[in-house]
C-alpha positions in Angstrom: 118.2 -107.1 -53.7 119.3 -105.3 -56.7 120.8 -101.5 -57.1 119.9 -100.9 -60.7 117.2 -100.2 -62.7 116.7 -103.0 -65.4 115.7 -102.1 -69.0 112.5 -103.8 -69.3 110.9 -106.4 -66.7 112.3 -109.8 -66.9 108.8 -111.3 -66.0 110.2 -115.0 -64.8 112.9 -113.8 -62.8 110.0 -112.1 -60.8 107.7 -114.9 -61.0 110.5 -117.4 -59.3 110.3 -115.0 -56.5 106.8 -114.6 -55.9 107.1 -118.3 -56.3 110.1 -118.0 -53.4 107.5 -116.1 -50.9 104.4 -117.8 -51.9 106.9 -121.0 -50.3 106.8 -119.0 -46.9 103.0 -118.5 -46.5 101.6 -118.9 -43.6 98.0 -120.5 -44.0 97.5 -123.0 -41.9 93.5 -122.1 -41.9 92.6 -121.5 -45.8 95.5 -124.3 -47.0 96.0 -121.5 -49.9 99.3 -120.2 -50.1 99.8 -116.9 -51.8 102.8 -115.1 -52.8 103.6 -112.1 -55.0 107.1 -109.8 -56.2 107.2 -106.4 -57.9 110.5 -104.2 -59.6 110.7 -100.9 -57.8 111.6 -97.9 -60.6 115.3 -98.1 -58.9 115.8 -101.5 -59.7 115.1 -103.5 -56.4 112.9 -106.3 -56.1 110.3 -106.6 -53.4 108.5 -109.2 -52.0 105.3 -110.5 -50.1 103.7 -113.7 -48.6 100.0 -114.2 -47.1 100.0 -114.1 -43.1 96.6 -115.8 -42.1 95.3 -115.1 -38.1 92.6 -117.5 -36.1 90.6 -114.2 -36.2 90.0 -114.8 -40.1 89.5 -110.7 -40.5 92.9 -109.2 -39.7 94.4 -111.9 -42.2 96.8 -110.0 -44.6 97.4 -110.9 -48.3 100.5 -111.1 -49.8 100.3 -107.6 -51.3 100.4 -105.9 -47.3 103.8 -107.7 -47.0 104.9 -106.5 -50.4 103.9 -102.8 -49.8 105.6 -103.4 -46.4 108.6 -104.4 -47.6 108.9 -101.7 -50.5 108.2 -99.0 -47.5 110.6 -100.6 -45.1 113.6 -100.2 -47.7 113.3 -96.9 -49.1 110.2 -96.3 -50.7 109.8 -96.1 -54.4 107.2 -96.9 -57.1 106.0 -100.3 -57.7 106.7 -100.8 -62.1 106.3 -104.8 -62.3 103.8 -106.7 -60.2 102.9 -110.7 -60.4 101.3 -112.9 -57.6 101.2 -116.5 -57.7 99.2 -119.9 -55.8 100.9 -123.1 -54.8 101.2 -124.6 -58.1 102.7 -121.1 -59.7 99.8 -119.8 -61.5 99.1 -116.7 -62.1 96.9 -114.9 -59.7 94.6 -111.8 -59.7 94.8 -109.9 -56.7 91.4 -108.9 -54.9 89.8 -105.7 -54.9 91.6 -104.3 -51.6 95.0 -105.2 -52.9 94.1 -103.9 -56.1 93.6 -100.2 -54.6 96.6 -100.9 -52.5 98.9 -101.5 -55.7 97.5 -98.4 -56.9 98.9 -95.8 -54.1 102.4 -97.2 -54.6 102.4 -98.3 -58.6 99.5 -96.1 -60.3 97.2 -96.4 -63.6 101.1 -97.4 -65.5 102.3 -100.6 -63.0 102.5 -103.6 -65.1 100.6 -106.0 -63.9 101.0 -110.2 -64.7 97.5 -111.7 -65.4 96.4 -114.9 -67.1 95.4 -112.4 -70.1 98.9 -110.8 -70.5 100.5 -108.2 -69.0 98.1 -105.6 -68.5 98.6 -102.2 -66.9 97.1 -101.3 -63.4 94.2 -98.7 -65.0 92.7 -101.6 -67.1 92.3 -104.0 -63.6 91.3 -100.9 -61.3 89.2 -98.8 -64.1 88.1 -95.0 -62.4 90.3 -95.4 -59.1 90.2 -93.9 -56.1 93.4 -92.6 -55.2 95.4 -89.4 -52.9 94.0 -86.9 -55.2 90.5 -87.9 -54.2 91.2 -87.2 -51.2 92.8 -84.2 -51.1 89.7 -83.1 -53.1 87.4 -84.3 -50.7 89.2 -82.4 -47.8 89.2 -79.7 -49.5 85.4 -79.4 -50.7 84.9 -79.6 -46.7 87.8 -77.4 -45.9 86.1 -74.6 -48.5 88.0 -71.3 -49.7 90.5 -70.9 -47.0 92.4 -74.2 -48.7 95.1 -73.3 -51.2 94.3 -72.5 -54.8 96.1 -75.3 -56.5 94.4 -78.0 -54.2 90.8 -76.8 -55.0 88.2 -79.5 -56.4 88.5 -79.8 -60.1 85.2 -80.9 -61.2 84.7 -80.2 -64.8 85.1 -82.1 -67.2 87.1 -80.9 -70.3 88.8 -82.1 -73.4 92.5 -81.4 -74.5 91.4 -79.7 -78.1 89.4 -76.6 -75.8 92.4 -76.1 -73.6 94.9 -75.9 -76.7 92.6 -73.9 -78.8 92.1 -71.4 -76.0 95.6 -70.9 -75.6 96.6 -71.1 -79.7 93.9 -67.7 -79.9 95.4 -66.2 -77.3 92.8 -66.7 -74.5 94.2 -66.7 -70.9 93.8 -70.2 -69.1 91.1 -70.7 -66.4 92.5 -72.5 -62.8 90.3 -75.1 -63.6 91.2 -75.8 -67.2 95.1 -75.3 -66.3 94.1 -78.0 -63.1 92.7 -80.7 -65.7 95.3 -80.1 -68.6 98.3 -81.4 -65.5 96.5 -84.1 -64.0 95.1 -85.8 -67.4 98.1 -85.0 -68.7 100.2 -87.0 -65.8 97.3 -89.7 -66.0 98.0 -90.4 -69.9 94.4 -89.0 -70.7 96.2 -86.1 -72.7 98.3 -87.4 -75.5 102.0 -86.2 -75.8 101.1 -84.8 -79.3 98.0 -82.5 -77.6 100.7 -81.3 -74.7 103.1 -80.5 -77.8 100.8 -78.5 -79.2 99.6 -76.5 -75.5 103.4 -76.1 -75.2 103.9 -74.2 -78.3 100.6 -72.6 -77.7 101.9 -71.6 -74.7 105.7 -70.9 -76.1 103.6 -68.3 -78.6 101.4 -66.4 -76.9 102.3 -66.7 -73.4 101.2 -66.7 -70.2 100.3 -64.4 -67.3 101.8 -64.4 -63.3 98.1 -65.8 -62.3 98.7 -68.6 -64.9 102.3 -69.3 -64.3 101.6 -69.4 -60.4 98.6 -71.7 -61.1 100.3 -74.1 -63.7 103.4 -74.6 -61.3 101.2 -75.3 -57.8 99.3 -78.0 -60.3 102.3 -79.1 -61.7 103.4 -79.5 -57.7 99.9 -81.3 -56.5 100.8 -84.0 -59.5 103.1 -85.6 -57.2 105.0 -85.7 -53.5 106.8 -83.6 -51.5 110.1 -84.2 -49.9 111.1 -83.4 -46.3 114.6 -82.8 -45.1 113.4 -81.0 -41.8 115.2 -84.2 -40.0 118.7 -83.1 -40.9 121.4 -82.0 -38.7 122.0 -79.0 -40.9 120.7 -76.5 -43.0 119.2 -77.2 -46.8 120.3 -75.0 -50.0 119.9 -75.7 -53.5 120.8 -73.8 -56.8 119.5 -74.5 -60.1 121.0 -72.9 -63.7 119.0 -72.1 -66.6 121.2 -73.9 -68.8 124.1 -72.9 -70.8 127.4 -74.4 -72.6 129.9 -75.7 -70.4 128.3 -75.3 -67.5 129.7 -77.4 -65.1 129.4 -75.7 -61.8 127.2 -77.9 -60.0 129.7 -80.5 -59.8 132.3 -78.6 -57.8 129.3 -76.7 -56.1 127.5 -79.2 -54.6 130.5 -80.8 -52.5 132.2 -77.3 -52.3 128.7 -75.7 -50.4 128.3 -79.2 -48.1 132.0 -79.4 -47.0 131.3 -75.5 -45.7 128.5 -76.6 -43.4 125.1 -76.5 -45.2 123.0 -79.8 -47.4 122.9 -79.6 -50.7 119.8 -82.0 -52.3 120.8 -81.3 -55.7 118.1 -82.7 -57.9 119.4 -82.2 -61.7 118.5 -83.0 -65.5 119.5 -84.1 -68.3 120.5 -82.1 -71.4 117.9 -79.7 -72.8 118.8 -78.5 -76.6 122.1 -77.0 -77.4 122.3 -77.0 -73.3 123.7 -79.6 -71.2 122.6 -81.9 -68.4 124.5 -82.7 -65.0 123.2 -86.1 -64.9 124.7 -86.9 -68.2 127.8 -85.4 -67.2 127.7 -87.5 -64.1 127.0 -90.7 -65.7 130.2 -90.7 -67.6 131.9 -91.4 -64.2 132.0 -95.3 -64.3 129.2 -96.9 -62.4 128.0 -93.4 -61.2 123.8 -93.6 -60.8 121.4 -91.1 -61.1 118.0 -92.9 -59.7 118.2 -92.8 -55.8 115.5 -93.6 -54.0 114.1 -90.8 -51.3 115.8 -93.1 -48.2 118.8 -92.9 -50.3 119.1 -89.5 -50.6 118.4 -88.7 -47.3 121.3 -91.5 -46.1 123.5 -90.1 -48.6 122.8 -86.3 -47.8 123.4 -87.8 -44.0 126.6 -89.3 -44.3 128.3 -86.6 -47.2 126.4 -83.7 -46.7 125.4 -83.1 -50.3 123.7 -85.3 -53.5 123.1 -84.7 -57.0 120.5 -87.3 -58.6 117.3 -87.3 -60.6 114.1 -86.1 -60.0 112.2 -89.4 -58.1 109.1 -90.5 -60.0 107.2 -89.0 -57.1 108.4 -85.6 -57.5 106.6 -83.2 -59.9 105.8 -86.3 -62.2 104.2 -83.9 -64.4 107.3 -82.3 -64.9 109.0 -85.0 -65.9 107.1 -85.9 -68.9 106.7 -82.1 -69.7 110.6 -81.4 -69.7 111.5 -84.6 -72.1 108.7 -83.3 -75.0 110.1 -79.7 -74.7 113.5 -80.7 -75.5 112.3 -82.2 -79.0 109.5 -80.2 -79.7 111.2 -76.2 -79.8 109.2 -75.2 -76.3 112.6 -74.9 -74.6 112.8 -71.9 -74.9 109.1 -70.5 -73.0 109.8 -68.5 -69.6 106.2 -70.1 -68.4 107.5 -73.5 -69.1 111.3 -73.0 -67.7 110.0 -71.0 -64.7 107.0 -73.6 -63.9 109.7 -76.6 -64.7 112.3 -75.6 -62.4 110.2 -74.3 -59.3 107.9 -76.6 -59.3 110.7 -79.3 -58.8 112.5 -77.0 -56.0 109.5 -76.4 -54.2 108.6 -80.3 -54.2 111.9 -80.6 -53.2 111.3 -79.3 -49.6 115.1 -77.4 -49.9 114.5 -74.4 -47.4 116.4 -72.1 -49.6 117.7 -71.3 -53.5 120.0 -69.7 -55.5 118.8 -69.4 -59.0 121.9 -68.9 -61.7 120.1 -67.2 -64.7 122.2 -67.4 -67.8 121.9 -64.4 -70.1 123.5 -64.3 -73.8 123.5 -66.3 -76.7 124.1 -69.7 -75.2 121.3 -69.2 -72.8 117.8 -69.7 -73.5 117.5 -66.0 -72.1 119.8 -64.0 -74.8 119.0 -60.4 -73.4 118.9 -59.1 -69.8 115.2 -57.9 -69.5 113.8 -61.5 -70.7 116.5 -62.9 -68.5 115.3 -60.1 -65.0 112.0 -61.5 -66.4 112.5 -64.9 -65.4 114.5 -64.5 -62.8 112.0 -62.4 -60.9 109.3 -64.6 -61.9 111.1 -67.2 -59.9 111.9 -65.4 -57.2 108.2 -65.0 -56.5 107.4 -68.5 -56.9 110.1 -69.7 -54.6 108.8 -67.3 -51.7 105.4 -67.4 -52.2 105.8 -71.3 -51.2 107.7 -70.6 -48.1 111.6 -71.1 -49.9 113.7 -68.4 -49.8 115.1 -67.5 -53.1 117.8 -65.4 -54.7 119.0 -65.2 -58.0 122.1 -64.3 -60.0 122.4 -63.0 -64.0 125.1 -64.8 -65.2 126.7 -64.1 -68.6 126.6 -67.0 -71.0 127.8 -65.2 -74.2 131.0 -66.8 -74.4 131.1 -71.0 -73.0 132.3 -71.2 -69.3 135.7 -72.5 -68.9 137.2 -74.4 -71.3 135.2 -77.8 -72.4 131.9 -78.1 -73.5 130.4 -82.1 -72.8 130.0 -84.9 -70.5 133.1 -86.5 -69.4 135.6 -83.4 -70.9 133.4 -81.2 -68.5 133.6 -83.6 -65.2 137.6 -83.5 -65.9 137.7 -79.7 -66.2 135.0 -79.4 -62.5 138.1 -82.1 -60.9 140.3 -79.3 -61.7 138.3 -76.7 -60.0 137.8 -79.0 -56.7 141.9 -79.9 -57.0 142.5 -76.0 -56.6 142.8 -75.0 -60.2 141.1 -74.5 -63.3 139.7 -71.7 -65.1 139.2 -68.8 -63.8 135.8 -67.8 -64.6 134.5 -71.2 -63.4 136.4 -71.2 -60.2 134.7 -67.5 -59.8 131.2 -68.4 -60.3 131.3 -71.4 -58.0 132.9 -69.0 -55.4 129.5 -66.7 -55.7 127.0 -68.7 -56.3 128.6 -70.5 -52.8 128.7 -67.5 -50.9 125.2 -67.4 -52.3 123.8 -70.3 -50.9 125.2 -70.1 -48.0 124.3 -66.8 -46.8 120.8 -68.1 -47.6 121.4 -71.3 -45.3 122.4 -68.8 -42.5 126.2 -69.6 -42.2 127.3 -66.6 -44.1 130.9 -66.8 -42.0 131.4 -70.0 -43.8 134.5 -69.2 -46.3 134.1 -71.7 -49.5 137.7 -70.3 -50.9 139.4 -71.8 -48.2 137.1 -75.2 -49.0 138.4 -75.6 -52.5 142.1 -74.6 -51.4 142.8 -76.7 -48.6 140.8 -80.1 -50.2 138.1 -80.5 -48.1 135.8 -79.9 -50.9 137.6 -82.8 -53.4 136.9 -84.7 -49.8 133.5 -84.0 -50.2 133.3 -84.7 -54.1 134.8 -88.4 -54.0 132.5 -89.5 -51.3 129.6 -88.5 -53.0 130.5 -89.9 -56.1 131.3 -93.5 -54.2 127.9 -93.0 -52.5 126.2 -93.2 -55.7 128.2 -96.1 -57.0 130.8 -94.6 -59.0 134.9 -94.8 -59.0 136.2 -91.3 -58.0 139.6 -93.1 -59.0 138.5 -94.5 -63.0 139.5 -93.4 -66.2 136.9 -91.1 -67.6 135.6 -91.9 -71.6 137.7 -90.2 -74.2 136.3 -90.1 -78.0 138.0 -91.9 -80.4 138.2 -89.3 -83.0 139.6 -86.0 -82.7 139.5 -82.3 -85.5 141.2 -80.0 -84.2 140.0 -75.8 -85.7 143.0 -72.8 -85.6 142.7 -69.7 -86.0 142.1 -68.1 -89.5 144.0 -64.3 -88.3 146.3 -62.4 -86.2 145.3 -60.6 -83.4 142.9 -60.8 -80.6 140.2 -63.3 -79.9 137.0 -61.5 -79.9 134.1 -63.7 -80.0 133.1 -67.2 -79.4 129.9 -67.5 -79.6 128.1 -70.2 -77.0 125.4 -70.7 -78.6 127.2 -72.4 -81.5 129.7 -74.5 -79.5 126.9 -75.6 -77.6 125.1 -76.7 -81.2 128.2 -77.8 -82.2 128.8 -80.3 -79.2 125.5 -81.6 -79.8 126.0 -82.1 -83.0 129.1 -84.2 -82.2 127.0 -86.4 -80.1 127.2 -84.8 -76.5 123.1 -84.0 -76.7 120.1 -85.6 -77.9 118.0 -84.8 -80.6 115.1 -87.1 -79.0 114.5 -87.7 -75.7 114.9 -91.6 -75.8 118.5 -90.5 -77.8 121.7 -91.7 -75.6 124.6 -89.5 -75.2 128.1 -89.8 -76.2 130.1 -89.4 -73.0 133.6 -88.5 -74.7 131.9 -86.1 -77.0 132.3 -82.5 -77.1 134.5 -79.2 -78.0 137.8 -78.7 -76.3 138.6 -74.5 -76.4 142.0 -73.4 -76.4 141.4 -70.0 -76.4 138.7 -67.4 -75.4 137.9 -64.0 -75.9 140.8 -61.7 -75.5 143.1 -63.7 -76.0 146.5 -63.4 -78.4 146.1 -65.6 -81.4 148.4 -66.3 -84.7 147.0 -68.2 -88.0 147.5 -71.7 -86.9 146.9 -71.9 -83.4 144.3 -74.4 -82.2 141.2 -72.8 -81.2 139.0 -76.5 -80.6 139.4 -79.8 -80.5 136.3 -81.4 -81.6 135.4 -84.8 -80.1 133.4 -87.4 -81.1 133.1 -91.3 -81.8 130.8 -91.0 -85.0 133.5 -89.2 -87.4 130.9 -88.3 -89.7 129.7 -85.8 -87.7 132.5 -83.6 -87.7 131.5 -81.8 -90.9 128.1 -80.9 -89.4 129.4 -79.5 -86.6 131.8 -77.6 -88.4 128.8 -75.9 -90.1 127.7 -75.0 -86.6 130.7 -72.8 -85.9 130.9 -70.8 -89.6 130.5 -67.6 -88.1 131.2 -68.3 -84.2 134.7 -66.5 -84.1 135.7 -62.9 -84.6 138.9 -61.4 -84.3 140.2 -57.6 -84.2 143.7 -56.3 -84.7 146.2 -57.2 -82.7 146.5 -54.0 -80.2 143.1 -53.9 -80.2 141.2 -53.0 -76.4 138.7 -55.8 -75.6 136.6 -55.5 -72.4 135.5 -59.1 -70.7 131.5 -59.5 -69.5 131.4 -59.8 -66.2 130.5 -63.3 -65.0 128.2 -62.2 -62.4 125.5 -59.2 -64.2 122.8 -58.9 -61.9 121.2 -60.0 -58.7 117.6 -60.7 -58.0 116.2 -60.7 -54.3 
């Protein structure tokens, strides 16, 4: 069994093993052995043989035993299916295995035919499938069911839904229904759900259609349950901003005080960065887990920070990618609807939001940020998960590095009882945070990061997810270092453009198939209020592609201002507001 997703199907690798199970058939009545093998989206492989019975009825195709097997070790989606006979031929499975293929692949699982490879939707044409049903028990179950699971019956075209929103019009439940679900089936085109987005980044949206959009964006996929846990569930999510490391030390940090933290993250949004890219510069560190996986992991550490699984909020997933190259980032519907509709999914019984105000946040004043953070809020307890949230200031970059790898050194720092102080102060609060909201408010975090249980906690959930606590982390191979230009006191750094800047040098994508550099990034030496001469390094720019050093250069023109040297200068407080 493998542990890693591979890049593309290697279609005879899985043919030898349906090949391998069709070998163990048992069909001593039809003499027709049958044996299929399918990828899994976390890499495994999974098999399945036919299991004939002298009561020719309860006789089960090789598809049963595949499904079996992919249930039995973790779950997952099916992404590569082929099925074989006794001489190796490519087979077609039947109708009933068809529809079972379907509830654990979907219209997208690649399918081996005699034809080609064909996907699922093209075999099974107008499927039946869970939403059917929930339709069905709903229509029975009439106006006492919940909004977002009411029967959406009409049928509608992408162009309406965009128009309606480009003029200004407020969306209809059922039209918002539709747009989600064709748009998770592949009926609605990324370029239509580019131009809805910015439709919807425009002229915005009200609480009816937020709260509709996010319960549809919910019903596109599962929902995860970590009732069975020994201990309590919290979760925090941040808006985004540069250098914002804190889940790192967080997640560890919150689990060795008592509570579980299923930390589901992304990836880097904008001038914003991502966790999971962060994470993944830590040498054989993985971000797909399957849902067994997670719950083993949360188990046996306490807390887990991976991707989204295919199942969760599916919707979502495609939805967040086009934002981040198509200039929606930006749209409180779209960030509130993104995030909650994940954290509800999520089945966390509580959450801390951490809503970044300033110019390196997509919120850069306090009303738009109260705005959102409210919004969420609401969401979060209308579905039953109790939710705070914290303004955080994200004028200036938190502590001192802003990438992948340079930000994972700076979190170790934190975790090993140092570091900067105003990231060591907001992973303090937003603990106390989440753990008041878990119920163990007596729980002192401080004491976790002094005393090392927290680094404890850190390096076994790194090894639990493959990685070497212990390895080198990636260091660019070219370096420009920026001084300062006066004397006198550092008085602005502006976040917004060290965040462009470090995606400029390669730390950020500007398309969402883009890689990342892991060693990329800006390297501060100083921040505001600090003493500076002409000469001093500010930042140390890092990057592998040398060439980009001028353009981010141009990023940071105007990010620094100084004032005399006796100047007063008053620090933002890292902590603004608070949302209940």
């Amino acid at each position: 069994m493998t542990t890693s997703a591979a890049a593309a199907p290697d279609w005879e690798s899985l043919r030898v093993r349906a090949r391998d199970a069709m070998s163990r058939a048992y069909a001593p009545y039809s003499g027709f052995p049958v044996g299929a093998a399918a990828l899994v989206d976390d890499g495994r492989t999974v098999s399945g043989c036919n299991v004939e019975n002298a009561a020719y009825g309860v006789a089960l195709c090789a598809e049963c035993g595949l499904v079996s097997s992919l249930v039995a070790s973790g779950g997952g989606r099916l992404t590569a299916f082929t099925c074989c006979d006794r001489e190796g031929a490519v087979l077609m499975p039947c109708g009933r295995c068809r529809q079972l293929l379907w509830e654990h692949g979907g219209p997208e699982l690649q399918m081996d035919t005699a034809t080609g490879i064909r996907p699922l939707a093209e075999l099974l044409p107008d499927a039946f499938g869970p939403a059917d049903l929930r339709r069905a028990a709903v229509a029975h179950s009439g106006h006492d069911a919940p909004e977002h699971e009411r029967p959406r019956t009409t049928p509608m075209d992408a162009i309406s839904v965009i128009r309606a929103k480009r003029d200004g019009t407020r969306l209809t439940d059922a039209q918002i229904d539709w747009v989600i679900d064709a748009y998770t089936r592949g009926e609605v085109a990324d370029e239509q759900m580019s131009a809805l987005a910015m439709a919807i980044f425009l002229n915005g949206m009200d609480r009816a259609e937020i709260a509709r959009w996010t319960a549809a964006m919910i019903a596109s996929g599962e929902r995860m349950d970590f009732s069975s846990l020994p201990r309590p569930t919290a979760d925090k999510h941040s808006t985004g901003g540069v250098g914002d490391k804190i889940t790192l030390p967080l997640a560890p940090l919150v689990a060795a005080c008592g509570a579980a933290v299923p930390q589901l993250s992304g990836r880097g949004l904008g001038h914003t960065g991502g966790t999971l890219d962060k994470l993944e510069s830590i040498p054989g560190w993985r971000a797909q887990l399957s849902n067994a996986d997670m719950l083993a992991v949360l188990r046996d550490v306490g807390s887990v920070i991976c991707a989204a699984g295919e199942g969760l909020a599916p919707a979502d997933k495609k939805l967040y990618a086009l934002r981040d190259v198509t200039g929606t980032v930006e749209s409180i519907p779209l960030i509130a609807s993104s995030i909650m509709s994940k954290k509800i999914a999520e089945g966390t019984g509580s959450l801390v939001l951490d809503v970044k105000v300033g110019s390196g946040a997509f919120m850069k004043n306090i009303d738009s940020a109260r705005e959102l953070a409210a919004t969420m809020v609401g969401l979060g307890n209308d579905h039953g998960v109790r939710t705070t949230a914290l303004l955080t200031d994200m004028s200036t970059p938190l502590g001192l590095t802003a990438g992948n790898a340079l930000e994972v050194r700076e979190s170790l720092e934190v975790l090993a009882g140092g570091g900067p102080a105003d990231v060591v102060e907001l992973t303090l609060a937003l603990a106390r945070e989440m753990l008041d909201a878990a119920g163990l408010p007596d729980a002192d975090p401080a004491k976790a990061l002094a005393d090392g249980t927290a680094m404890d906690h850190w390096r076994r959930m790194i090894s639990a997810q493959g990685g070497d606590p212990d390895a080198p982390l990636p260091t660019a191979r070219e370096h420009h270092v920026v001084t300062a230009t006066a004397d006198g006191v550092l008085t602005r750094l502006d976040a917004y453009a060290v965040g462009l800047a470090a995606w400029r040098l390669g730390a950020g994508r500007a398309r969402k198939e883009d890689p990342v550099q892991a060693g990329a990034g800006v390297e501060l030496h100083a921040k505001p209020g600090d003493r500076v001469t002409p000469g001093r390094p500010l930042l140390t720019l890092h990057t592998d592609t040398p060439s980009a050093f001028a353009y981010a250069l141009e990023a940071l023109e105007n990010a620094i201002d100084y004032a005399p040297e006796h100047s007063e200068f008053t620090a933002s407080p890292i902590v603004l507001d608070r949302i209940a």
